[in-house]
C-alpha positions as semicolon CSV with decimal commas, in nm:
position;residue;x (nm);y (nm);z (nm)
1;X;3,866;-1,595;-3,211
2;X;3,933;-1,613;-2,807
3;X;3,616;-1,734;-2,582
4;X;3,541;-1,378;-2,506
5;X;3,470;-1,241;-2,846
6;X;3,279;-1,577;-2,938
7;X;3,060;-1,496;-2,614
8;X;2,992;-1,180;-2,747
9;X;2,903;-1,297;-3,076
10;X;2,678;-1,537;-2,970
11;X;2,468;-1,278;-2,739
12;X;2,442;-1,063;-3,033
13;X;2,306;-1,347;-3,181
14;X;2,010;-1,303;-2,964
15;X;1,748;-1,086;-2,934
16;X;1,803;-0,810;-2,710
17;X;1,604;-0,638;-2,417
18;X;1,664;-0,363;-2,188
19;X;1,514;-0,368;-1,891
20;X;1,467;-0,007;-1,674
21;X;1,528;-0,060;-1,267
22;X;1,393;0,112;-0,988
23;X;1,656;0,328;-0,877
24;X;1,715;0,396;-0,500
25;X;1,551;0,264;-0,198
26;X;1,286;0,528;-0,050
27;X;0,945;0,558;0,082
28;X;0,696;0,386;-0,208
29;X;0,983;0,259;-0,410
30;X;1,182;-0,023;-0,262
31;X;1,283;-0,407;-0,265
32;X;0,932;-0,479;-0,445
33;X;1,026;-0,353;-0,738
34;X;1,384;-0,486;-0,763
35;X;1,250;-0,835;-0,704
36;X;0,995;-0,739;-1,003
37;X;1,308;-0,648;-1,205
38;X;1,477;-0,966;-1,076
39;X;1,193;-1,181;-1,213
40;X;1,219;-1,029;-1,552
41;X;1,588;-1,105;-1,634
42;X;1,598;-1,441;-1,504
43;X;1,265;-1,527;-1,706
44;X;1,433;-1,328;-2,007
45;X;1,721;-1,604;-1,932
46;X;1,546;-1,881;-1,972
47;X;1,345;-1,811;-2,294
48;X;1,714;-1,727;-2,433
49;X;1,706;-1,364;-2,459
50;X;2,001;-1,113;-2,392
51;X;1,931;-0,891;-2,110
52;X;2,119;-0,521;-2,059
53;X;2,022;-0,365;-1,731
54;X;1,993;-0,035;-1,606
55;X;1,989;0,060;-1,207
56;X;2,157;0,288;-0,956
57;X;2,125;0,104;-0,662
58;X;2,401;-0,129;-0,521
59;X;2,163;-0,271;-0,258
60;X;1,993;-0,427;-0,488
61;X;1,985;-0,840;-0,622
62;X;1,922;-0,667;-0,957
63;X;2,268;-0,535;-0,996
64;X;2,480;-0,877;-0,900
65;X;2,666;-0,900;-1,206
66;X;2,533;-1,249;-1,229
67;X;2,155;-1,166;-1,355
68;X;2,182;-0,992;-1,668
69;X;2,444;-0,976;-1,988
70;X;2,513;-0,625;-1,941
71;X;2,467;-0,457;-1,641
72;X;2,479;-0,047;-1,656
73;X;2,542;0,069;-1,323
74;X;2,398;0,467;-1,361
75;X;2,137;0,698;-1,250
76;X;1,785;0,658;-1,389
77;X;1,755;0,961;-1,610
78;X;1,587;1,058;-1,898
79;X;1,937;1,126;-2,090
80;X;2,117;0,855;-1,929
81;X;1,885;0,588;-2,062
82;X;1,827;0,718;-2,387
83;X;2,248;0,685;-2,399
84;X;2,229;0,367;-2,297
85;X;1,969;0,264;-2,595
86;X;2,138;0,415;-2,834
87;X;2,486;0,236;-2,750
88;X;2,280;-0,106;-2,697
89;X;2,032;-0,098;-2,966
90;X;1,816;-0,311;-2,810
91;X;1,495;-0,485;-3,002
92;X;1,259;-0,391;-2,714
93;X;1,203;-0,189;-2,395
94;X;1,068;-0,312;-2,051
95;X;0,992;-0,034;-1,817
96;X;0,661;-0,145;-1,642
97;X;0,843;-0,347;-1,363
98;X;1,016;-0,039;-1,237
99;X;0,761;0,128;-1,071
100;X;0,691;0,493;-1,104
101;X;1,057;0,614;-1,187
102;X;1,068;0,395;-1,511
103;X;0,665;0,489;-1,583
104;X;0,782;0,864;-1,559
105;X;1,019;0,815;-1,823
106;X;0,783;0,660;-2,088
107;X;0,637;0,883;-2,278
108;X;0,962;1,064;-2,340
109;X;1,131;0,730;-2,453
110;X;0,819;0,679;-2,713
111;X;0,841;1,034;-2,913
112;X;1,235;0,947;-2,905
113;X;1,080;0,589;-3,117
114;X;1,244;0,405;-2,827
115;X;1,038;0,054;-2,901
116;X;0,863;0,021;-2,556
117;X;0,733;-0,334;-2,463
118;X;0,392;-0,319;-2,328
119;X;0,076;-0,123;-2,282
120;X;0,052;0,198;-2,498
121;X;0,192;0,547;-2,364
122;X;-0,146;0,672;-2,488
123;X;-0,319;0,445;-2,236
124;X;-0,103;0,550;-1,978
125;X;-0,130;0,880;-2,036
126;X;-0,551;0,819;-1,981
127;X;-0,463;0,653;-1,661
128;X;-0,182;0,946;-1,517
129;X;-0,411;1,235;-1,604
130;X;-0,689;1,262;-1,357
131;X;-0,903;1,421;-1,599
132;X;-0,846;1,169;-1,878
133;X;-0,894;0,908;-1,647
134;X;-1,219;1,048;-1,484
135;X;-1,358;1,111;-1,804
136;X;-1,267;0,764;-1,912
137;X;-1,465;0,594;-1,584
138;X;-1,748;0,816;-1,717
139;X;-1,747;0,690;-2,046
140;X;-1,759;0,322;-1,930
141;X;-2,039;0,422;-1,661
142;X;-1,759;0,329;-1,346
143;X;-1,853;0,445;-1,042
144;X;-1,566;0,727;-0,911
145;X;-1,562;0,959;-0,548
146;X;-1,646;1,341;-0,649
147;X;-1,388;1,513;-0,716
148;X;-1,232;1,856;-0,918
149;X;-0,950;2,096;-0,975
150;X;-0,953;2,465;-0,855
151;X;-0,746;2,706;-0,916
152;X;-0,854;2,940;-0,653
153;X;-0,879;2,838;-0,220
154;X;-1,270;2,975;-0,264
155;X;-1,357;2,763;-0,530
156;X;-1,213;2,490;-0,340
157;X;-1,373;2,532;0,011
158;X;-1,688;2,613;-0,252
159;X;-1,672;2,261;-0,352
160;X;-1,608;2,093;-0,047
161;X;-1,936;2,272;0,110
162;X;-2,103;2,063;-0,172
163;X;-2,034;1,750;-0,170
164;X;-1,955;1,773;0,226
165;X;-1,694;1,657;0,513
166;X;-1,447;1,503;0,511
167;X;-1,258;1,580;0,206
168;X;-0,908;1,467;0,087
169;X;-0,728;1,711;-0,078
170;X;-0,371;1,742;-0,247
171;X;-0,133;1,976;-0,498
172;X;-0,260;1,914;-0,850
173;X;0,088;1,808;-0,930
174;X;0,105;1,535;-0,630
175;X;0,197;1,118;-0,707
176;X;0,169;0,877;-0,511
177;X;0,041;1,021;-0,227
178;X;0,272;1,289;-0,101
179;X;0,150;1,649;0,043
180;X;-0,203;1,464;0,085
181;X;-0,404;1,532;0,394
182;X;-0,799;1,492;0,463
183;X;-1,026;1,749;0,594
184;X;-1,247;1,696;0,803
185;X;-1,392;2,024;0,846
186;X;-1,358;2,384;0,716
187;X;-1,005;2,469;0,947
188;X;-0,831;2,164;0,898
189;X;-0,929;2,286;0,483
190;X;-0,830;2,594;0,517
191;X;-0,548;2,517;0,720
192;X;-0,423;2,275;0,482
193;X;-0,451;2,546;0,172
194;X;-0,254;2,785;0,381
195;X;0,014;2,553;0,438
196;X;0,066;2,287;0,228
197;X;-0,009;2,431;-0,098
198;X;0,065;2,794;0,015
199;X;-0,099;3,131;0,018
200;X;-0,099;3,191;-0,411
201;X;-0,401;3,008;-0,519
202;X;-0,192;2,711;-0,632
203;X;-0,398;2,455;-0,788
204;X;-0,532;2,194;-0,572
205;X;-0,751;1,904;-0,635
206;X;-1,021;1,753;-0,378
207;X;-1,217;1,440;-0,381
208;X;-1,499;1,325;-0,181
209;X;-1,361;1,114;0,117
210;X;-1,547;0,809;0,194
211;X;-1,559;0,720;0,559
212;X;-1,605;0,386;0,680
213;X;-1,476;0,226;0,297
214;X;-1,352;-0,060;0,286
215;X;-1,005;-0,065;0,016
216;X;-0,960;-0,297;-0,197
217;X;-0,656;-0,415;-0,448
218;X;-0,662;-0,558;-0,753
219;X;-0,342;-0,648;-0,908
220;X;-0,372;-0,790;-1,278
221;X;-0,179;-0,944;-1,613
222;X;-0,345;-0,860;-1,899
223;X;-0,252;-0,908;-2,282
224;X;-0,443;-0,737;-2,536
225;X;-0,708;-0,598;-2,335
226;X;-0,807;-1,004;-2,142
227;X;-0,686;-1,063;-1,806
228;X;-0,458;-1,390;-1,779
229;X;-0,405;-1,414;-1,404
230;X;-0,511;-1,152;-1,115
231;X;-0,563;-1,121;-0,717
232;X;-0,761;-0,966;-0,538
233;X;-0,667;-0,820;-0,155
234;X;-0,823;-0,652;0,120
235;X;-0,749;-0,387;0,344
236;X;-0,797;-0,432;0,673
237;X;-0,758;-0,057;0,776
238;X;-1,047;0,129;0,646
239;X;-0,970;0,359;0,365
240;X;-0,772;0,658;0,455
241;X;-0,440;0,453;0,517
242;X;-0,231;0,489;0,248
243;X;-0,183;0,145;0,054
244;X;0,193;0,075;0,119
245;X;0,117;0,106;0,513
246;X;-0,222;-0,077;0,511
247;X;-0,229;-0,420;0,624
248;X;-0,303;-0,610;0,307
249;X;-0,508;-0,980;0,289
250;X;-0,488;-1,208;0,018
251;X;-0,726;-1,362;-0,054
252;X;-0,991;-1,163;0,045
253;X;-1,152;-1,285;0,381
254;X;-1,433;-1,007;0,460
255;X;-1,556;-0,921;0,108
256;X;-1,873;-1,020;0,011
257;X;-1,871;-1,208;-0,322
258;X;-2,067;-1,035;-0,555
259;X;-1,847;-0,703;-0,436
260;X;-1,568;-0,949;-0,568
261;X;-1,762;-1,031;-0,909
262;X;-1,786;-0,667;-0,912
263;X;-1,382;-0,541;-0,876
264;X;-1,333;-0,848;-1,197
265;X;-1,602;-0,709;-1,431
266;X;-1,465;-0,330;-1,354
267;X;-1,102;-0,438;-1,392
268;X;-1,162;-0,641;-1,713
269;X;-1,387;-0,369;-1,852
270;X;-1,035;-0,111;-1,791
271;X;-0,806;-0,344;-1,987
272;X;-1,041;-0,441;-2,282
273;X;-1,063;-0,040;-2,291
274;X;-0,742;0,025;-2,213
275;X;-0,616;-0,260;-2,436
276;X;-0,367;-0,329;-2,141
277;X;-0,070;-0,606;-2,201
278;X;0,108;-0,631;-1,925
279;X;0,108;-0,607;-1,547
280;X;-0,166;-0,348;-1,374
281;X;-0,302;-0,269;-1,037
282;X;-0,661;-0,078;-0,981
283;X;-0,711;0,039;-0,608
284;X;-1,102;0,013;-0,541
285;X;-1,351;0,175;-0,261
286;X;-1,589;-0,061;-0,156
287;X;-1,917;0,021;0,094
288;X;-2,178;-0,260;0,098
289;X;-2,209;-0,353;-0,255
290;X;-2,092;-0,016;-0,381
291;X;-1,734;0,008;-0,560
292;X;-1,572;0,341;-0,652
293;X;-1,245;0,326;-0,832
294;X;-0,943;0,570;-0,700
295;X;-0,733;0,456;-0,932
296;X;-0,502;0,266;-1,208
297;X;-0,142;0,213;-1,270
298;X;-0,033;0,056;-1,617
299;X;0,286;-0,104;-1,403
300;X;0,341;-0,368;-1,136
301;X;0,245;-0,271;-0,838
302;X;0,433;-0,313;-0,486
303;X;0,214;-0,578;-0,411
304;X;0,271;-0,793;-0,704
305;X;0,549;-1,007;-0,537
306;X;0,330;-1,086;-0,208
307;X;0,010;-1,162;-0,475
308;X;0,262;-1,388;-0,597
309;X;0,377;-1,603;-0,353
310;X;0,068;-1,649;-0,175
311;X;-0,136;-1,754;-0,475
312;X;0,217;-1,931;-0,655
313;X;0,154;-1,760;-0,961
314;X;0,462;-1,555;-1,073
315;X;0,323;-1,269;-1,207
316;X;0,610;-1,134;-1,315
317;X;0,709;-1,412;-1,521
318;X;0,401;-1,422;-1,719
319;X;0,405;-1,026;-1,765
320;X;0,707;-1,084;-1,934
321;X;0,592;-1,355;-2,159
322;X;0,364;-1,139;-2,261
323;X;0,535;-0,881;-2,320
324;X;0,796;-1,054;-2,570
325;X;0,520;-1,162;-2,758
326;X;0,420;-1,488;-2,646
327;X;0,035;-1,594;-2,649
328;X;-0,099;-1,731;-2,298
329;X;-0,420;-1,882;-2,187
330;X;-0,609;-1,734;-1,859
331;X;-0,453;-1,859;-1,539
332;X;-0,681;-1,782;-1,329
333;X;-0,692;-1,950;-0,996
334;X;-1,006;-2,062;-0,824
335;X;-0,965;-1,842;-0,479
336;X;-1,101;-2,173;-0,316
337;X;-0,802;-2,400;-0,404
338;X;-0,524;-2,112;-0,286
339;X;-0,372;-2,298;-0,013
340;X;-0,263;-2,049;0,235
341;X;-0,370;-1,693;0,362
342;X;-0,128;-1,421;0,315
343;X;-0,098;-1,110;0,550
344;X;0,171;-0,864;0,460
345;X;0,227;-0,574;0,734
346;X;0,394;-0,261;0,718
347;X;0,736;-0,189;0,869
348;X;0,789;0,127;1,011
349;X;1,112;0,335;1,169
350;X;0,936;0,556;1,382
351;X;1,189;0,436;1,664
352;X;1,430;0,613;1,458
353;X;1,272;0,973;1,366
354;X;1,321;1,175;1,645
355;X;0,991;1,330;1,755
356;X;0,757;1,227;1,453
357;X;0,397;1,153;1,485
358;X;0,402;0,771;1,463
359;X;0,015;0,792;1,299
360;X;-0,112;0,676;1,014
361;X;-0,290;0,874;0,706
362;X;-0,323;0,903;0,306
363;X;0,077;0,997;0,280
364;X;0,267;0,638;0,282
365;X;0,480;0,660;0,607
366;X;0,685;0,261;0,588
367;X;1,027;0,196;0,555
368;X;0,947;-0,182;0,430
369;X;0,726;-0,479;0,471
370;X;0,669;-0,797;0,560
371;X;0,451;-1,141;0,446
372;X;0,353;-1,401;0,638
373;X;0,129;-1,733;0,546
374;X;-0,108;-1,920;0,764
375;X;-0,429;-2,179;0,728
376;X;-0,640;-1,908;0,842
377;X;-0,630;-1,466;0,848
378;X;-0,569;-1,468;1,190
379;X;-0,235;-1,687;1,215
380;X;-0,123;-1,495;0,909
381;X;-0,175;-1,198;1,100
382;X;0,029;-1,254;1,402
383;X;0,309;-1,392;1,229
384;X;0,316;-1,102;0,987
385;X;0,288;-0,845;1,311
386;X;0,563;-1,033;1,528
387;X;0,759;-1,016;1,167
388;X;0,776;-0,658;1,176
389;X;0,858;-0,617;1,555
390;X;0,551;-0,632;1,735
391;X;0,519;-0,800;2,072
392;X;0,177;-1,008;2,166
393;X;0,063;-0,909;2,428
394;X;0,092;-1,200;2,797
395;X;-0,278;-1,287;2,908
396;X;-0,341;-1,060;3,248
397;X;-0,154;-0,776;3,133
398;X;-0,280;-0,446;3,117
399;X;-0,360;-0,210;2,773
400;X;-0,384;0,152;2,778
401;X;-0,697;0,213;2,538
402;X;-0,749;0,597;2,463
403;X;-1,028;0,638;2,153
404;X;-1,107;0,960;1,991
405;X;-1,452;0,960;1,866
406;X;-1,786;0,802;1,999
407;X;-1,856;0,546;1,750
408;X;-1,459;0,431;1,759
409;X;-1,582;0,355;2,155
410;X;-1,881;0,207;2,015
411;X;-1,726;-0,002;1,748
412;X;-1,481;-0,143;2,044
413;X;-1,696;-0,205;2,280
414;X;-1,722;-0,594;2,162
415;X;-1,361;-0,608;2,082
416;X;-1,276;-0,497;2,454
417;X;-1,540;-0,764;2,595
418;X;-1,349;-1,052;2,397
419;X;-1,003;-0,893;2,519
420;X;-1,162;-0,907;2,874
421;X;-1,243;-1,274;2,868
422;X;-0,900;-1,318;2,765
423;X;-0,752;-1,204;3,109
424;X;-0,693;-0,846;2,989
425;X;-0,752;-0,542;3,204
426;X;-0,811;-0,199;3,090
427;X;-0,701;0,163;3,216
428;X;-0,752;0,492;2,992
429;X;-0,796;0,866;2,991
430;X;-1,143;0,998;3,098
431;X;-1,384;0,977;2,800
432;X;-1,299;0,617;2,719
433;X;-1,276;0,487;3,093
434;X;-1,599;0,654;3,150
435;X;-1,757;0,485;2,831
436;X;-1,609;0,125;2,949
437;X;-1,720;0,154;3,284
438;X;-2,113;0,236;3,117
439;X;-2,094;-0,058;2,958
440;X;-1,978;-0,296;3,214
441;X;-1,614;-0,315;3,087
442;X;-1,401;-0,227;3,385
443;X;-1,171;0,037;3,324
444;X;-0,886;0,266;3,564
445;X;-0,891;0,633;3,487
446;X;-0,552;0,773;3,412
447;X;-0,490;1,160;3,338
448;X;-0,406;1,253;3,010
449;X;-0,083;1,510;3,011
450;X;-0,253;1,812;2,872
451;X;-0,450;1,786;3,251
452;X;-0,094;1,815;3,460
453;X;-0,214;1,551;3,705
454;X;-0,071;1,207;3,814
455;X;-0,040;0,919;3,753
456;X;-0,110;1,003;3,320
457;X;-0,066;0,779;3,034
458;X;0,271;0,871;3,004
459;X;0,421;0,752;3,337
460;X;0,171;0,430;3,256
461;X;0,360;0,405;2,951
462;X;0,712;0,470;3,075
463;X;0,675;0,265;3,392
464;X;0,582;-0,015;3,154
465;X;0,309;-0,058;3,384
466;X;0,094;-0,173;3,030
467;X;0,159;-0,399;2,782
468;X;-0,025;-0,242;2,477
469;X;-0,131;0,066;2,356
470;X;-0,461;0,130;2,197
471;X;-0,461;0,497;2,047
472;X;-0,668;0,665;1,752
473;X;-0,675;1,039;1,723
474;X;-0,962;1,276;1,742
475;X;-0,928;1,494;1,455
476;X;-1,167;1,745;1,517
477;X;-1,010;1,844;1,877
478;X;-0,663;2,030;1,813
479;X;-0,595;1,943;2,229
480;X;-0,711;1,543;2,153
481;X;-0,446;1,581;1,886
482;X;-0,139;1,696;2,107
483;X;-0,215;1,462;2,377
484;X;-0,275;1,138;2,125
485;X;0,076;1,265;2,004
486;X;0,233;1,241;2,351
487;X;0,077;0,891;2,436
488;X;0,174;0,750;2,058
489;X;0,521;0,917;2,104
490;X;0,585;0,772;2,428
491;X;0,518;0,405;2,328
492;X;0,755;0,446;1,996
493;X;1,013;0,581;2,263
494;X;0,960;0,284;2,548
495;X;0,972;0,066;2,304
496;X;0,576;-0,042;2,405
497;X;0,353;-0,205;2,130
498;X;0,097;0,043;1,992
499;X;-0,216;0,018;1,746
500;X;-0,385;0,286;1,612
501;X;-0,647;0,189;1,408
502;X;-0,952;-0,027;1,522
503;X;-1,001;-0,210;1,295
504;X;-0,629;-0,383;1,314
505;X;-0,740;-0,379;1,747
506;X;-1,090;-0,586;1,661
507;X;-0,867;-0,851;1,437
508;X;-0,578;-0,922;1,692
509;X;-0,854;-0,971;1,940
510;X;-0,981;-1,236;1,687
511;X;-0,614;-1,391;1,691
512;X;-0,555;-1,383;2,034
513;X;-0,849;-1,588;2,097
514;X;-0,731;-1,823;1,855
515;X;-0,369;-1,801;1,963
516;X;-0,294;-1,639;2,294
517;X;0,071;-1,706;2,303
518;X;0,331;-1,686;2,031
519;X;0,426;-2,068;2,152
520;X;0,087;-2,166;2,031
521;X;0,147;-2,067;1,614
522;X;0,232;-2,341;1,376
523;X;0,499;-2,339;1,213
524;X;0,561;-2,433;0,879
525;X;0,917;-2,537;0,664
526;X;0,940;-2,343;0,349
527;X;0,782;-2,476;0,054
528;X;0,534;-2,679;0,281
């Protein structure tokens, strides 16, 4: 027998799992997941399993010929994987580390008596099926926003006169966020039907949007219903930013503790229910003391390899554990004794699309993504926001601040005193200048484009006569729209940093006090 065929009869030996990839690289499905695949076969490895693995993307570590037995280099397809099980015959199936292509593919595999590893297509199925899954938050007495189907646009601007704007509303057949928009008042709605959905009653679903929420993550291993190791993150962006372009902190800096207590009693409450083994993630609405849940996905999550290194807990590794059977004790880690703060920001390519609205809403916009660790949020933040291109700011220089609405003015008002004692000046279109100037905040008027006067924000901008721009969009004002395009347009194109969400504004400030200059960030070696 040559070394070859004794190699092969040694792996056949083994027991044998096949794992389901990601597939290509696109908006809400990229190197997150391929690490989480990673993690699996090398784990698999070392508890002396075979490993056959399936992916169609040669960008990916997953597909070095070097990580698995049997590597099956193909497109992620119903047909194409059941081939590949029948050739390979495997004793189990791991598709929960794949994100939402491998999840799709599921319940198909089951009926086929393809033995899947993990939680229970029935429980997915209660999670995928908004109805299921509403009626399964009612059954447990969790709080959820308001929501329903319609099949007609009446019924649907019906509903949204009850429970009252703003409203987010999608196709019934939307995931993950795509051909969502939010409301904010009767045109925008019936705008949106018109358009998006089109003009023959599709279905459409709406919820109740809840301003001024706070979002919160909650990313889980669980194994037979009892959590073994979790994390919980925050938001920094109020809700309405779509998760994989939020800024995301781990642990939890602005949460108040018994809203925390809270997210672990609902999320424990799901898997008992649920009878979950196996990664999860629940995304959670928090105001004051008040949690809604929007939702829960029986898979890892893109967040599951940040969660991971910040709290050193591979959560991968132990998913997989679990899911071959092995029995584990709760990991839990005191949030206290997690050494470092992680901030993971988004990535974006506006730079690179031509004439597209670099804003931010409930459809996920990044390219990619970046973590960064520090002692405290706000060194974590600025490393994580020079990580993904973004310049600081010098002391003295000048930012271009341009707010939509009145209580976005209000809520900066402190943010632009602590800016001001840093050496900044201000200069911005009429309504915010004007509102600065009240309140003792020195500010130079500047014309906004849609006025045809000069100097505007965009020869500001172009001249590079500022060093930051400060832009949120008034949604209810179709002309505050075009020129908050123009201004956020021209920074993307002159390459000058831009925020556009206030709440991301109010914690630089907080970081530039502790750091003004990039010089003035420790810096750690790896594995410090």
């Amino acid at each position: 027998m040559n070394q070859d065929a004794k190699a092969d009869r040694i792996l056949q030996m083994k027991k044998k799992i096949l794992i389901i990839g990601s597939g290509p690289y696109s908006i809400g499905s990229s190197v997150e997941f391929d690490w989480c695949g990673v993690q699996v076969l090398r784990t698999l490895k070392k508890m002396g399993y075979e490993t056959v693995f399936i992916n169609s993307n040669p960008e990916t570590v997953s597909t070095d010929f070097d990580e698995c037995d049997r590597l099956y280099f193909e497109e992620l397809t119903f047909e194409k994987v059941l081939d590949i099980y029948d050739k390979e015959q495997p004793d189990g199936v791991i598709f929960s580390t794949g994100g939402q292509i491998a999840q799709n593919m599921a319940e198909k595999l089951s009926d086929y008596g393809v033995p899947l590893l993990g939680t229970s297509v029935e429980s997915i199925d209660k999670c995928e099926d908004r109805a299921k899954f509403s009626a399964l938050c009612d059954q447990l007495e969790l709080d959820q926003p308001k929501w329903s189907s319609f099949d007609t646009h009446e019924e649907a601007k019906k509903f949204a006169d009850e429970v009252g704007y703003p409203v987010l509303v999608r196709p019934s057949f939307v995931l993950s966020g795509a051909a969502m928009a939010v409301a904010t008042d009767k045109e925008m709605l019936e705008e949106y039907l018109n358009t998006a959905v089109g003009t023959t009653d599709s279905s459409v679903v709406i919820s109740k949007f809840e301003e001024n929420a706070k979002e919160i993550e909650f990313d889980g291993v669980a194994q037979d219903g009892e959590i073994i190791v979790s994390a919980i993150g925050e938001h920094v962006e109020n809700a309405g930013v779509h998760s994989g372009d939020a800024t995301i902190v781990i642990p939890a800096q602005n949460v108040y503790l018994e809203t925390m207590r809270r997210v672990k009693k609902i999320a424990q409450k799901l898997a008992k229910e649920l009878q979950i083994s196996g990664p999860f993630n629940i995304q959670f609405l928090a105001k004051q003391n008040e949690i809604k849940i929007i939702e829960c996905n029986l898979r890892a999550s893109r967040s599951f390899p940040f969660a991971s290194k910040v709290l050193e807990q591979n959560f991968i590794e132990i998913a997989t554990k679990i899911l071959v059977g092995e029995t584990l004790e709760p990991q839990e880690k005191n949030p206290l004794n997690i050494k470092l703060v992680g901030v993971k920001a988004a990535q974006f390519s506006f730079s690179r699309l031509k004439g597209a609205d670099p804003n931010l809403g409930v459809e996920m916009s990044s390219t990619g993504e970046v973590g960064c660790f520090g002692l405290c949020v706000e060194e974590a933040f600025l490393k994580s926001m020079i990580s993904v291109g973004f310049r600081i700011p010098p002391q003295n220089s000048t930012i271009l601040v341009t707010l939509g609405k009145l209580k976005e003015k209000v809520g900066f008002l402190d943010t632009a005193k602590d800016l001001a004692k840093l050496g900044f000046k201000f200069t911005g279109t009429a309504g915010t200048a004007a509102f600065l100037n009240e309140n003792g905040i020195e500010c130079e008027r500047l014309y906004k484009l849609s006025e045809d006067q000069h100097p505007n924000v965009v020869d500001a901008i172009k001249e590079k006569q500022v060093s930051l721009v400060i832009n949120t969009a008034n949604k209810f004002s179709h002309e505050e729209q075009t020129d908050g395009y123009h201004i956020r347009r021209a920074a993307i194109d002159c390459n000058v940093p831009l925020l556009i969400n206030v709440q991301l504004v109010k914690l630089l400030a907080k970081a530039l006090k502790k750091f003004p200059t990039q010089a003035d960030l420790p810096v750690f070696a790896y594995g410090e």
